[in-house]
NUKE-991959 format. One record per atom (N, C-alpha, C): residue in three letters; x, y, z. Coordinates in steps of 0.2 Angstrom, whole numbers, plus 5000, padded with zeros to 4 digits. Layout:
N
ALAXYZ ...
// end
This chain:
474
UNK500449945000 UNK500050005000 UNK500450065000 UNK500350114996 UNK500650164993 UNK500250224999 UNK501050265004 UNK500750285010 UNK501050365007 UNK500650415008 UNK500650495007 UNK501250505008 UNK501650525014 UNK502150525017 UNK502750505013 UNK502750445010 UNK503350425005 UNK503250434999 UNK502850444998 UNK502450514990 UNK502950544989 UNK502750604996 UNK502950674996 UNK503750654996 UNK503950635001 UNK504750625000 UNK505050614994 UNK504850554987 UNK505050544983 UNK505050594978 UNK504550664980 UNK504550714977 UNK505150754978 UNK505150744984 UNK505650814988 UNK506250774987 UNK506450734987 UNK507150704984 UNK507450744978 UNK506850744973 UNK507050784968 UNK506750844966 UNK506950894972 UNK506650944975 UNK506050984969 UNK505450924971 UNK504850964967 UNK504450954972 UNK503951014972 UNK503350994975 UNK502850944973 UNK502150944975 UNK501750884973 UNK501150914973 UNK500750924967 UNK499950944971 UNK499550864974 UNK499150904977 UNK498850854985 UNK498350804980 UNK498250834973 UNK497750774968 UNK498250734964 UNK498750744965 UNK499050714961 UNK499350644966 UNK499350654973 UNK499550614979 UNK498950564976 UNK498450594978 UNK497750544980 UNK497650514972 UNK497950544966 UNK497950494961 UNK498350424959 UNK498950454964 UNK499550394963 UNK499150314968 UNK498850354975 UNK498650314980 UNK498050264977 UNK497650294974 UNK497050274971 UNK497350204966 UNK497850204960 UNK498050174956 UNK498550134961 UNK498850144966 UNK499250104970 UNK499850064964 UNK500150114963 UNK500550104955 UNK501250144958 UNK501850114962 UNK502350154962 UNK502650164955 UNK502650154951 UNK503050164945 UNK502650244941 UNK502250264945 UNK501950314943 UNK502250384945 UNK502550354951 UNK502850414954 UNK503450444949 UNK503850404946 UNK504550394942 UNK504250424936 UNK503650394933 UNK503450414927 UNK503150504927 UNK502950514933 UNK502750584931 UNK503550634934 UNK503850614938 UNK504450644938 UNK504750664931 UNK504750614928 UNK505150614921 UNK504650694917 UNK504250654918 UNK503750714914 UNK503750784914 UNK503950804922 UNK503950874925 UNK504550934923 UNK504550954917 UNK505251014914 UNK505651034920 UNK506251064917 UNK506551074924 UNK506551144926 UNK506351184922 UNK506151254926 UNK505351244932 UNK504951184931 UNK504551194935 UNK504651154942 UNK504351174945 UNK504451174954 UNK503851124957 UNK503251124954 UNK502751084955 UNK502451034953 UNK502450964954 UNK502150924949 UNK501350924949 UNK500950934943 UNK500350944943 UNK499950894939 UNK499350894940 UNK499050844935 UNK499050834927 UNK499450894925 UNK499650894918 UNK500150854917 UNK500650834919 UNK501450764921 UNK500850714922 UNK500450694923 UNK500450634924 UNK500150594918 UNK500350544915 UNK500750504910 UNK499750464910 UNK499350474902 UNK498850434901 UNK498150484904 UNK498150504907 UNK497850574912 UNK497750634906 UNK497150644904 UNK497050694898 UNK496350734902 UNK496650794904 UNK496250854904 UNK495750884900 UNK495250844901 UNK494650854897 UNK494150904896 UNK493950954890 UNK493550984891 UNK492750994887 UNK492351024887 UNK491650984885 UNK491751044879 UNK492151044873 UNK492151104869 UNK491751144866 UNK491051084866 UNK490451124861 UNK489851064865 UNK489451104864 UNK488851114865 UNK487951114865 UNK487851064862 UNK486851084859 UNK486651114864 UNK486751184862 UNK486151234866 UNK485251234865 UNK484851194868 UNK484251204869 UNK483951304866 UNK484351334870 UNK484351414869 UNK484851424871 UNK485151484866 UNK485951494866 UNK486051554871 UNK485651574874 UNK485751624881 UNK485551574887 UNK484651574890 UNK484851544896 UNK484251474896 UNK484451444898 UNK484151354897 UNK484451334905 UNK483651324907 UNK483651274914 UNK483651204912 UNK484251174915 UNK484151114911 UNK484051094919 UNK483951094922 UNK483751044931 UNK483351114935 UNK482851084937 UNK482451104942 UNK481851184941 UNK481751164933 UNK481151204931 UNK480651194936 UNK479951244933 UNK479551244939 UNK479251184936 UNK478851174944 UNK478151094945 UNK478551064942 UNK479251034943 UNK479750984944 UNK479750954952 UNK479851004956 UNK479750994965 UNK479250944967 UNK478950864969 UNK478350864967 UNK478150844976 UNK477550834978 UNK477450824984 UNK477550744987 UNK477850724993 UNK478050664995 UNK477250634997 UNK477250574992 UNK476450524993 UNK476550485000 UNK477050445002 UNK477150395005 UNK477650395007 UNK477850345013 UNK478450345017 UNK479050305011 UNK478450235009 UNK479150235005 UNK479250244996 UNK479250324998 UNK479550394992 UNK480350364994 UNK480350365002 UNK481150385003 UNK481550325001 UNK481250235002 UNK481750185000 UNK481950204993 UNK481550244988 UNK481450264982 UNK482350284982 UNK482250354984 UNK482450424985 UNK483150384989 UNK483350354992 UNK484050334996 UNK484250284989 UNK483950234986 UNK484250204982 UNK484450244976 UNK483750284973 UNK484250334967 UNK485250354969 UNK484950374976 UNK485750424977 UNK485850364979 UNK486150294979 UNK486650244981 UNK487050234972 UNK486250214969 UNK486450194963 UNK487050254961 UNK486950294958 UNK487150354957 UNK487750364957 UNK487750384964 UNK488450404967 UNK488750314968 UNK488950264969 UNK489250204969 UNK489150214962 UNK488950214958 UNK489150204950 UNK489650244947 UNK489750304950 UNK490350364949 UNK491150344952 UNK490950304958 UNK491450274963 UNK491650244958 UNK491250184956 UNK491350124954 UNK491950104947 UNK492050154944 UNK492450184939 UNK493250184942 UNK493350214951 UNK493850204951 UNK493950154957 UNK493350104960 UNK493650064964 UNK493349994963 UNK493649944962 UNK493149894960 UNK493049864965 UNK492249874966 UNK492249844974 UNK491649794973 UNK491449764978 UNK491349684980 UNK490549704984 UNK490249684982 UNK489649674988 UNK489649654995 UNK489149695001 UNK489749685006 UNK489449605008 UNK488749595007 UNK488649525008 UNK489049455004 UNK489549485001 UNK490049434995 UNK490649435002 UNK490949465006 UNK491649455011 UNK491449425016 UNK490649415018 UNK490449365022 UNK490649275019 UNK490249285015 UNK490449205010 UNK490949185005 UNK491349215007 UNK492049205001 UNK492649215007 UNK492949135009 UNK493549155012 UNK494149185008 UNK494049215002 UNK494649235000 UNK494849305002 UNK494349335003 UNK494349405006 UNK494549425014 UNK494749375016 UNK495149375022 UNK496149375021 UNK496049345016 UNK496749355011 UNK497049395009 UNK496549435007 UNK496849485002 UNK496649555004 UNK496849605000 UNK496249695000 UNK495849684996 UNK495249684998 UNK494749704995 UNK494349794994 UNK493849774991 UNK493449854992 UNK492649834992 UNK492349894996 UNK491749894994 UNK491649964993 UNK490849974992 UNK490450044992 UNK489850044994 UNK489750085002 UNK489150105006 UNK489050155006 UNK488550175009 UNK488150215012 UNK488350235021 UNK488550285023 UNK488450295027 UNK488350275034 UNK488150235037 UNK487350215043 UNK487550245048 UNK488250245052 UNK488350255059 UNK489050285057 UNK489450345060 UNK489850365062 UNK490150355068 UNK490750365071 UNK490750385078 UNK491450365080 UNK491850395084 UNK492550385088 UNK492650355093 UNK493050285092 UNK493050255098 UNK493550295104 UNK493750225106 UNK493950255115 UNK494950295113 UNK495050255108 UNK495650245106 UNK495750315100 UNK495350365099 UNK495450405096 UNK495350375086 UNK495250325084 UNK495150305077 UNK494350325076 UNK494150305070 UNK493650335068 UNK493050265065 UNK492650235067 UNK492150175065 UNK491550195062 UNK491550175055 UNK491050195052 UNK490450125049 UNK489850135050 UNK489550055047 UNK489350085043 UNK489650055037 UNK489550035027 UNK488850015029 UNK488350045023 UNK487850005019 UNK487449995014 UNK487649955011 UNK487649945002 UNK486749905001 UNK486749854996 UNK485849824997 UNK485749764998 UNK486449715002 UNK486649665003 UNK486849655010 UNK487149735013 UNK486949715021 UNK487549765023 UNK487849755029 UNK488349805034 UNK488749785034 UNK489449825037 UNK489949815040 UNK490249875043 UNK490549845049 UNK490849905051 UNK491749925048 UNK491849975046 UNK492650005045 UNK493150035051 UNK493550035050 UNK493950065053 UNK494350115051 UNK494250155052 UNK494850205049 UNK495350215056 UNK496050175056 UNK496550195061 UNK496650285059 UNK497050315067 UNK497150385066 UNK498150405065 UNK498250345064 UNK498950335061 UNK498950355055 UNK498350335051 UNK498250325044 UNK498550385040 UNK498850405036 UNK498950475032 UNK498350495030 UNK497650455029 UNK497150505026 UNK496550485029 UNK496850495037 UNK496350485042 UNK496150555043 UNK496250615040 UNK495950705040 UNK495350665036 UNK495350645032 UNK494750645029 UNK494250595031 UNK494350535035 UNK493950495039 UNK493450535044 UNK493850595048 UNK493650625054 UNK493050655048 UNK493250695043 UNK492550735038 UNK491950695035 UNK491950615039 UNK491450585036 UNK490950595038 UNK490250605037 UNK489650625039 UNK489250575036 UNK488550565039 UNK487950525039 UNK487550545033 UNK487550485029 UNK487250465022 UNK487550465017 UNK488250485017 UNK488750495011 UNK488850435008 UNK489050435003 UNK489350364999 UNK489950354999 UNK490150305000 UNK490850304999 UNK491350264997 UNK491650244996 UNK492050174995 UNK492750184999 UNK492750125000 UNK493350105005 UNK493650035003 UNK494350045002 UNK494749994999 UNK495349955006 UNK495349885011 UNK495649875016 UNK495849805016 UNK495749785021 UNK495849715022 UNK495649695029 UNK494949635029 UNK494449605031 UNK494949565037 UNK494649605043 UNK494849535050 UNK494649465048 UNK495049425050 UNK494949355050 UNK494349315054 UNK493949355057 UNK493349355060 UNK492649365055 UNK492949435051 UNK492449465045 UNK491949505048 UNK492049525055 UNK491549575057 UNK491849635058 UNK492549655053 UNK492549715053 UNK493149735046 UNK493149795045 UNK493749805039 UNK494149855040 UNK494849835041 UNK495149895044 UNK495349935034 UNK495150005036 UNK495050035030 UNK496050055028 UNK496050045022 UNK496850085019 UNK496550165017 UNK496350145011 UNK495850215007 UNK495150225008 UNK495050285007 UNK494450305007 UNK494250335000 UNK493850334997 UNK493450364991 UNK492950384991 UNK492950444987 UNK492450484988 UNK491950494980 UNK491350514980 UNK491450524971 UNK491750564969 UNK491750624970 UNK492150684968 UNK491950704964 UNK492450764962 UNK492450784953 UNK492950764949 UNK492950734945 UNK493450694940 UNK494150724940 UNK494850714940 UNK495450734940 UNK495650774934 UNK495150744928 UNK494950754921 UNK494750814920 UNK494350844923 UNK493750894923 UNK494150974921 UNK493850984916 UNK494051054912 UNK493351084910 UNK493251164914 UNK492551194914 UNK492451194906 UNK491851214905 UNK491351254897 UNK491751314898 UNK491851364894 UNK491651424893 UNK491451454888 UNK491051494887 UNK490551504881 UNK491051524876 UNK490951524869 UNK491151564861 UNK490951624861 UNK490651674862 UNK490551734862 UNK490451774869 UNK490351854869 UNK490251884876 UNK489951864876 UNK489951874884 UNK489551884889 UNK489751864898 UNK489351914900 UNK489351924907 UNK488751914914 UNK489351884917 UNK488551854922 UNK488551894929 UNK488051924932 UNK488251944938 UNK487851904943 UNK488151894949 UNK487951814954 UNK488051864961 UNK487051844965 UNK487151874969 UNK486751844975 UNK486351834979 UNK486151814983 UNK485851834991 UNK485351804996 UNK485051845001 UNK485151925001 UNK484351954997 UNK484252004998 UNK483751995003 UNK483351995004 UNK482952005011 UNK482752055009 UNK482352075004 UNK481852135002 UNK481252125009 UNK481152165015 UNK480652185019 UNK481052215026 UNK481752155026 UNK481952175033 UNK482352255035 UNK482452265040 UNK482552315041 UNK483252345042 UNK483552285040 UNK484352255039 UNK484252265032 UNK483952285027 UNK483952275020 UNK484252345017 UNK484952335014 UNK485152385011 UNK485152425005 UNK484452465007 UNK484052495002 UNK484752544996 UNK485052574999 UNK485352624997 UNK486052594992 UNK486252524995 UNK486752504991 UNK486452454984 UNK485652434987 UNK485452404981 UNK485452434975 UNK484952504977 UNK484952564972 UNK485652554967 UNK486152584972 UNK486952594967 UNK486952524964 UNK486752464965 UNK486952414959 UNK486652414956 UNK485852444953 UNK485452444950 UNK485852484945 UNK485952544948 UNK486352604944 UNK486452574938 UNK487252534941 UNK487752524941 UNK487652454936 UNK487152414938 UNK486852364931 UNK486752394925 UNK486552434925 UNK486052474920 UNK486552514915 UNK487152514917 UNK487452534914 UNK488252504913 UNK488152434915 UNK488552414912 UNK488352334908 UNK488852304906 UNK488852264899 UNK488552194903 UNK488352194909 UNK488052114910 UNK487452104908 UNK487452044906 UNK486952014901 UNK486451954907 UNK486551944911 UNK486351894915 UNK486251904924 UNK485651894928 UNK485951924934 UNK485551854939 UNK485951814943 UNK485751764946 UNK485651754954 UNK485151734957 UNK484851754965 UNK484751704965 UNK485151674970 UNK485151614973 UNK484851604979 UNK484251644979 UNK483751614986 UNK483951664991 UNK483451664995 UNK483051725002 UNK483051774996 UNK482451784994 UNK482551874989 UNK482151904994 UNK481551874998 UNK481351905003 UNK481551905011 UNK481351945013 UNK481251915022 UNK480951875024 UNK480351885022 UNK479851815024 UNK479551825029 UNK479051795031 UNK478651815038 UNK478551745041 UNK478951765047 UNK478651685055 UNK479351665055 UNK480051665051 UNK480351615048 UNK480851625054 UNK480751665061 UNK481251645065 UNK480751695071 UNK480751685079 UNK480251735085 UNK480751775083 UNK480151825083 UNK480251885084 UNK480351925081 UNK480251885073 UNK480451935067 UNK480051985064 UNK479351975067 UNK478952035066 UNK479252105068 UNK479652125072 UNK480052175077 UNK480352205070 UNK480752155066 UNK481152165064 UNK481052185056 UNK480452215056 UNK479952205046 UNK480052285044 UNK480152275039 UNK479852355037 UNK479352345032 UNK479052285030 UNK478452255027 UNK478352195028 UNK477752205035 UNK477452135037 UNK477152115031 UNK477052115025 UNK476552085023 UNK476952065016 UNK477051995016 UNK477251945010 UNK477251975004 UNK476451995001 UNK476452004997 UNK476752074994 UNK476652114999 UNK477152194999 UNK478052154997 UNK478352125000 UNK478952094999 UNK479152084994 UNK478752054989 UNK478952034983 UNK478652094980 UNK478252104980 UNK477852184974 UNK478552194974 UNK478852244981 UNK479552274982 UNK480052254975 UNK480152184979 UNK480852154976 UNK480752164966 UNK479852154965 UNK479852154959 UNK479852214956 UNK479652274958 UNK479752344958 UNK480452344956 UNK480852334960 UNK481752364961 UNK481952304953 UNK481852244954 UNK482052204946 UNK481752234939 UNK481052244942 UNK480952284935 UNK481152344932 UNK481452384936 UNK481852464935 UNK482552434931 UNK482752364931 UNK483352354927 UNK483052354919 UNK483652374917 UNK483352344909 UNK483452284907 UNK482952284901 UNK482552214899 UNK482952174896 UNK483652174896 UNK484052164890 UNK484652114896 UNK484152104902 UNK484652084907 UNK484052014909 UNK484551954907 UNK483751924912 UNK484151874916 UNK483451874920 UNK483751884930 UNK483251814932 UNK483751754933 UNK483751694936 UNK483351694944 UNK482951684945 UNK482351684953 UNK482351634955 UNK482851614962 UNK482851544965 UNK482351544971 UNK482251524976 UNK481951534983 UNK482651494985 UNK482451534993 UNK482851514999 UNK482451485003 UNK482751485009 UNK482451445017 UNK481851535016 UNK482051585019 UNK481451635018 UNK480951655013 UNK480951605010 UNK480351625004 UNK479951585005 UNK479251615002 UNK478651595003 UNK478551514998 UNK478851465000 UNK478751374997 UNK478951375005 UNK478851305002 UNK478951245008 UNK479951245008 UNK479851235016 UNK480451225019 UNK480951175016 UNK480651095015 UNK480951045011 UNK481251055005 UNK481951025004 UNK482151034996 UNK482050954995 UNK482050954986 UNK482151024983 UNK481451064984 UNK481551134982 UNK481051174985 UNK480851194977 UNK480051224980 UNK479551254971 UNK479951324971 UNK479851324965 UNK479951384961 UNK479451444967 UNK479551514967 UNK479151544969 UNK478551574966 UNK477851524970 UNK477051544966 UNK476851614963 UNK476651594954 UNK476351644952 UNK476051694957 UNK475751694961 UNK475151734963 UNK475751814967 UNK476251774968 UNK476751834973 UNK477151854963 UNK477251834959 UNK477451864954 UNK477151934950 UNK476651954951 UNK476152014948 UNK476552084945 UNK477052104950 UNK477452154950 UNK478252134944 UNK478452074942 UNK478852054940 UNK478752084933 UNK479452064928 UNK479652094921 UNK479452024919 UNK479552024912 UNK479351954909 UNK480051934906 UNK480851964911 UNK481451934909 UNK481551894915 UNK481051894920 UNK481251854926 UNK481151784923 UNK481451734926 UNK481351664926 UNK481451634933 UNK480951584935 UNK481151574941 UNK481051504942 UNK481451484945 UNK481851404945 UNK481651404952 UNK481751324954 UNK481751304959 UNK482451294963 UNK482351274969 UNK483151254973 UNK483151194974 UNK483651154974 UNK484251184968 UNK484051194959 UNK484251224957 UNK484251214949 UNK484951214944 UNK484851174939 UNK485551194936 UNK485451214929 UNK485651284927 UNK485551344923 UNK486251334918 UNK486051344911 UNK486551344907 UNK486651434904 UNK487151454907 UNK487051534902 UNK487651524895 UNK487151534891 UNK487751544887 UNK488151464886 UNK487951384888 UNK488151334888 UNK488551334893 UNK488851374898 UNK489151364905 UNK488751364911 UNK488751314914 UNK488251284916 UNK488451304927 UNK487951314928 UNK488051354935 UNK487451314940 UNK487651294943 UNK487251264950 UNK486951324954 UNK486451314955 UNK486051354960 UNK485951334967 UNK486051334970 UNK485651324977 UNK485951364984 UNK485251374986 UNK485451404992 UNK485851404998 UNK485851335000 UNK486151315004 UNK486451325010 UNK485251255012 UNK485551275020 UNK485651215023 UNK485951185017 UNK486351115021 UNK487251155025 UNK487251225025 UNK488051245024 UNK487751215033 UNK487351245038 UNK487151225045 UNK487151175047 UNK487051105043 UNK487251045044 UNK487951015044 UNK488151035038 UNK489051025038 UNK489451065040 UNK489351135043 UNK489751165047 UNK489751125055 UNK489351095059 UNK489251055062 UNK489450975064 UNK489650965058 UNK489850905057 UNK490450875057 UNK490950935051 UNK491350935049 UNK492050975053 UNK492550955055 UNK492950985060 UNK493351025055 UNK493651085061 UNK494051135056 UNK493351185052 UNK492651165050 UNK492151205047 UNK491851255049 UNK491951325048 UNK491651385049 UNK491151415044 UNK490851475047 UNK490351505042 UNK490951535038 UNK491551585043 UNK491751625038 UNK492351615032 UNK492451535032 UNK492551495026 UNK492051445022 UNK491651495019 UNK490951465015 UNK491251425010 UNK491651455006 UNK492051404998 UNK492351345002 UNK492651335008 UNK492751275011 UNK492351215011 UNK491651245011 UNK491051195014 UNK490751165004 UNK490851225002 UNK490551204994 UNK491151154991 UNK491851164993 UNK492251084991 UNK492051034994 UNK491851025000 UNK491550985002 UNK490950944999 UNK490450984997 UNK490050994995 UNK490150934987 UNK490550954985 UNK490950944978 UNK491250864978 UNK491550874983 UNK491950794987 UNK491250744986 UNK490950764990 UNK490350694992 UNK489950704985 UNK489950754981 UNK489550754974 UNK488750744974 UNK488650794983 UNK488150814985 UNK487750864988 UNK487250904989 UNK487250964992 UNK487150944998 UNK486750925001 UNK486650895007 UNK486550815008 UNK487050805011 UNK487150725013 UNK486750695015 UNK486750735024 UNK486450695029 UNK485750715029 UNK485250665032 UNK484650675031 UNK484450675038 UNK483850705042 UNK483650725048 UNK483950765052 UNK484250795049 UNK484550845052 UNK484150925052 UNK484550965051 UNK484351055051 UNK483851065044 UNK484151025040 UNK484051045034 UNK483550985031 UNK482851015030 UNK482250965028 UNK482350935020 UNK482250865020 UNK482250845013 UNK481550805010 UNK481150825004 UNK480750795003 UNK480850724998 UNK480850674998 UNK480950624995 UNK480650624988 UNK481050614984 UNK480650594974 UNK481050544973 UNK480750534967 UNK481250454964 UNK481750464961 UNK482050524961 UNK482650554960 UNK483050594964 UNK483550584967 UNK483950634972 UNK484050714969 UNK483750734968 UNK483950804966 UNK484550834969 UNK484750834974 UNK485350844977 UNK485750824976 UNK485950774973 UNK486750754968 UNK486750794964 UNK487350784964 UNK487950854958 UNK488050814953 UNK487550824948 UNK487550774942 UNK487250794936 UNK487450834933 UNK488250824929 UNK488550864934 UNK489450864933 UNK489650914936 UNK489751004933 UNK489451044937 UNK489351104934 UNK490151154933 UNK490251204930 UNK490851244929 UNK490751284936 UNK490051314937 UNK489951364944 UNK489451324949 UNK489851314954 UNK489351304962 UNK489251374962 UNK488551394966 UNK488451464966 UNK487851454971 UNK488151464978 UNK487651454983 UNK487951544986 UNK487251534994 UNK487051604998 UNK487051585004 UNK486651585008 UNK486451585015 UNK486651595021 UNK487451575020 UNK487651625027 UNK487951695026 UNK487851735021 UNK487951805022 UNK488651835022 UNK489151755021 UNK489751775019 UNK490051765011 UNK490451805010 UNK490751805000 UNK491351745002 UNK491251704998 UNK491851654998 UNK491651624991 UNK492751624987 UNK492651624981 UNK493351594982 UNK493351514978 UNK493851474975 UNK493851404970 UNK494151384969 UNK494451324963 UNK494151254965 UNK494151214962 UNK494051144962 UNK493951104959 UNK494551084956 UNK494751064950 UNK494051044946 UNK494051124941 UNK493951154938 UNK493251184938 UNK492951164946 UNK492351194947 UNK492551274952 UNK492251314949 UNK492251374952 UNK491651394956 UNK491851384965 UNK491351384970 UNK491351464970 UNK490551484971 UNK490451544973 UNK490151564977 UNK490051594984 UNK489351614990 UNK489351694988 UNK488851694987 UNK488751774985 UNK488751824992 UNK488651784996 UNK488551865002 UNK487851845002 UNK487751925004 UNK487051955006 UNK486952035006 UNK486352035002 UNK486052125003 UNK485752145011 UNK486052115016 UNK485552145021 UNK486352165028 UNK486352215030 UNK486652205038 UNK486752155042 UNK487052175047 UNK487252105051 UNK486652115057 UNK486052055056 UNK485652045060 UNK485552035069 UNK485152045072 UNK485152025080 UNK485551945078 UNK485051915075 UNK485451835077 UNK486051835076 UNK486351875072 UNK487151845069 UNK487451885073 UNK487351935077 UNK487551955082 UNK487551915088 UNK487251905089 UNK487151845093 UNK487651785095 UNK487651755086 UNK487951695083 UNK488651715082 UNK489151795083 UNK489651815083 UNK490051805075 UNK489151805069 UNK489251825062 UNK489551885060 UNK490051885057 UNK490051955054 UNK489851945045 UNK489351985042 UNK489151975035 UNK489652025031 UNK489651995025 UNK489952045020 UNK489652045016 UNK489052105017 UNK488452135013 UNK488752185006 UNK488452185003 UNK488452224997 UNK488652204990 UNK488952144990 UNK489552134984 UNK489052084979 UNK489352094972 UNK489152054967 UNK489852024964 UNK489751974963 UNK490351934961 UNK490051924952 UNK490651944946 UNK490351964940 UNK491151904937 UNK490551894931 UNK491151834928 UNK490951844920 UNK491451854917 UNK491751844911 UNK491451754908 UNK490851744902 UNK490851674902 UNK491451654899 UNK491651714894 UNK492251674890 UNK492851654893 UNK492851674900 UNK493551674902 UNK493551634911 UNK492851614914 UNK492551614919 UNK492851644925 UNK493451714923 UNK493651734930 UNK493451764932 UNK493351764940 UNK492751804944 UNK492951864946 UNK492651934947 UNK492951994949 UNK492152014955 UNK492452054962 UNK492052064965 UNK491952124966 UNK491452164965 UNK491052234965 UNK490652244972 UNK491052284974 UNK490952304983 UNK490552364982 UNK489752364983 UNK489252424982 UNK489452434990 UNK489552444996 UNK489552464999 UNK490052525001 UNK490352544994 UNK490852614996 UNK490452644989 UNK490352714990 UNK490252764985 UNK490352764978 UNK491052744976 UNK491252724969 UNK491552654971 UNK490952594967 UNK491152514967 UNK491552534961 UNK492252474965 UNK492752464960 UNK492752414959 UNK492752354952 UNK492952294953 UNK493652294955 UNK493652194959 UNK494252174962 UNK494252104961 UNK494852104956 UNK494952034953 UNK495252004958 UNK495151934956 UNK495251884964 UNK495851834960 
// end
């Protein structure tokens, strides 16, 4: 078994660095001769070995496109898509879709065994094997290691992950319902598997974004909160100006556009428009004042008027009355192709679930939580937690296809980075820093639009809250 530690060394012998996917590629193949092969590859003015040196490894990109519509086409999560759950077993539905799925993405790179196959087959006490489950139980034993029970549709096991292990960091990030594959070797008992690797679905090593053939510009924003009284009227204005006169062609709201009413005590206190229907008129007022040559993507959040459960409905005709006829309005999650660059929508208030699970997780590294996100090849993992899920016969919260922009909101902070080659983005929020987040010892970074070039997907961030926004290339 091919251990991280003597990776890096064979790098550093000949004084190159390593990126951290090219470690988890060599480990995955368990191929020393691969180490030597991309050594040879790496020029000698360069200092880092990247997945570009690695020998049969072809950097793929999706170069063209059938565009349904050559501007903006919802390819996932148009409206009355969302459907209501009949019966309890909607969920055995809804759990198998996401096994099949995600173990099917695995399965590419781990050839594993059913777990009911290592009970009856003494040979797997011999050798490594692998399998691919489901989640069921997490938990640390007394000894500081990490015991997870695997479950596939043939039955349980428990794993081990020792904390000697090199890629026991990522053991501790295991959370409740995830899929995953685990490559080790089977006690001579059979009722346990002490794990080497761990596998995730991830996004492919392979994976090179779309970017459109012609201009165009996208502007990506998120929790406005039109009613509260944290709601920043004055710096909206300036990016309404400030749209209006500049070259973006597209403007994306990834959920909470309103405050919403009941959605936390005591939030009446805190209204400048108790009444829903006043909230939206508003917000549809200020979008209509853009011009029409801009059209503006309408997701819901946890504060908008649908149901709590994702995936969540588009938001009801009946609050739309005051709106443009350039608004389109998707549901949560949705995934949007502008211009054939394809951009994940959701709100995400799974970020509450995984900032609590996950060690090292904070709110004020939100891009953190969207790689994560990205690793499990899921928006929200675990199920009965903070974050309500309604069952269909399809998991809507898999990340599938994978998209060029994650483009989530919710906690109020801007976080913006890389992933091979998906471009995670949290817009922020239009509202001040709340009683609760004061509370919660949140600080928001209100006002900003984050604006992308499709041709070139690099993201520049537009600070309305000073006088004269200036973009700030990242």
């Amino acid at each position: 078994m091919l251990v991280k530690s003597a990776i890096i060394e064979r790098f550093l012998d000949e004084k190159l660095q390593v990126h951290p996917d090219v470690i988890t590629y060599i480990i995955e193949r368990d191929d020393t001769s691969l180490i030597d092969r991309i050594i040879e590859r790496v020029p000698s003015e360069c200092l880092v070995a990247s997945l570009c040196h690695v020998p049969g490894l072809c950097l793929s990109r999706d170069g063209f496109r059938f565009l349904g519509d050559p501007e903006i086409e919802v390819v996932l999560g148009r409206e009355q898509t969302a459907k209501p759950i009949d019966n309890v077993g909607d969920y055995v539905t809804y759990f198998n879709n996401r096994y099949t799925t995600l173990s099917g993405i695995i399965r590419g790179r781990c050839n594993a065994a059913p777990i009911e196959a290592l009970f009856r087959n003494d040979r797997y006490t011999q050798e490594e094997c692998a399998i691919i489950g489901m989640i069921a139980d997490i938990r640390t034993t007394a000894n500081g290691h990490r015991m997870a029970q695997l479950e596939d549709r043939t039955g349980t096991i428990n794993v081990l992950f020792n904390r000697a292990h090199s890629e026991f960091g990522e053991a501790e990030k295991l959370v409740h319902d995830e899929v995953v594959g685990v490559k080790g070797t089977l006690s001579s008992e059979k009722t346990l598997l002490f794990a080497d690797h761990l596998f995730r679905p991830d996004i492919p090593f392979s994976h090179q974004p779309y970017m459109s053939d012609r201009p165009g510009k996208v502007a990506l924003i998120s929790d406005i909160h039109v009613g509260s009284n944290t709601f920043l009227e004055e710096e909206w204005l300036s990016f309404s100006d400030w749209l209006s006169d500049s070259e973006i062609s597209y403007l994306l709201i990834a959920g909470d556009m309103v405050d919403g009413i009941g959605i936390y005590p005591g939030q009446e206190h805190e209204l400048t428009l108790p009444n829903i229907y006043e909230q939206y008129d508003r917000l549809g007022e200020y979008l209509s004042d853009l011009p029409s040559r801009i059209k503006i993507i309408c997701a819901p959040g946890n504060h908008d008027v649908v149901r709590g459960a994702e995936p969540q409905p588009a938001i009801p005709e009946q609050f739309r009355k005051k709106y443009s006829k350039n608004c389109v309005f998707v549901e949560n999650p949705a995934m949007v192709s502008v211009q054939g660059v394809k951009v994940l929508m959701y709100h995400g208030r799974s970020y509450d679930d995984l900032i609590g699970m996950i060690p090292g997780a904070s709110y004020e590294e939100s891009d953190d939580i969207m790689i994560e996100m990205l690793k499990r090849r899921h928006l929200s993992p675990s199920y009965g937690r903070k974050t309500p899920i309604a069952a269909a016969t399809d998991d809507r919260l898999v990340i599938d296809p994978v998209p060029e922009i994650l483009h989530t909101g919710h906690v109020h902070i801007l976080g913006v980075s890389h992933y091979r080659g998906v471009l995670c983005i949290n817009a922020g929020t239009w509202q001040s820093q709340t009683t609760f987040q004061k509370q919660m010892n949140i600080n928001p970074t209100p006002a900003k639009a984050v604006v992308l070039d499709l041709m070139t997907l690099k993201p520049v961030i537009c600070d309305f809250m000073s006088t004269e926004p200036t973009p700030e290339p990242i």
